[in-house]
C-alpha positions, 0 to 999 in steps of 0.5 A, a space after each residue: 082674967 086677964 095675965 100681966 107680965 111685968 119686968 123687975 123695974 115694973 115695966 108691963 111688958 105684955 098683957 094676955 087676954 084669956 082665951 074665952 069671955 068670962 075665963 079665970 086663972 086657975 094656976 100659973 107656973 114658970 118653966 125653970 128657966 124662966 122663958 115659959 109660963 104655964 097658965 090654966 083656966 076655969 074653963 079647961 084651957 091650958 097655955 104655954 106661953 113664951 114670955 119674951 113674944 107672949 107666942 102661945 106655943 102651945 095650947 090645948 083643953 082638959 075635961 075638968 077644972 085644972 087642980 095643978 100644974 107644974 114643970 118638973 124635973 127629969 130624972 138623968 145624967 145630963 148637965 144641969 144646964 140643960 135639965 129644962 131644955 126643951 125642943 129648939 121650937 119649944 114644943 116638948 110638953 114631956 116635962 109639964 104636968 097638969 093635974 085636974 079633976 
């Protein structure tokens, strides 16, 4: 499947194709900030998605059949906004977890 993104008024903002014919959704997550989704497919596909542009900014495959997937939080000193910042680019991938068998 497909992924839609709706804004609270339910206004469908955008819908994502899966990346290959036949593909599920395994499991979805949000960035703690909200400006990410995190999506696994059946197939091993995983996809980072910017959700104002619906930019994959990142993508790559498992070898398995994806279990889990997560953002977590870093362990440190810093200001608690900026706990999830990421990369100006977005492409820092050291606080996305993926769990797959």
């Amino acid at each position: 499947g497909e992924v839609a993104l709706h804004r609270l008024t339910w206004t469908r903002a955008w819908v994502l194709s899966p990346p290959k014919e036949g593909a599920s959704v395994q499991c979805i997550a949000w960035r703690p900030d909200g400006k990410v989704l995190a999506i696994a497919y059946s197939h091993g596909s995983v996809l980072l998605i910017n959700i104002e542009t619906k930019a994959i900014i990142r993508s790559f495959e498992v070898s398995g059949e994806v279990s889990f997937v997560s953002w977590a939080q870093e362990k440190s000193e810093v200001k608690p906004k900026d706990m999830f910042k990421m990369n100006d680019d977005d492409t820092d991938l050291s606080r996305f977890m993926v769990s797959y068998i």
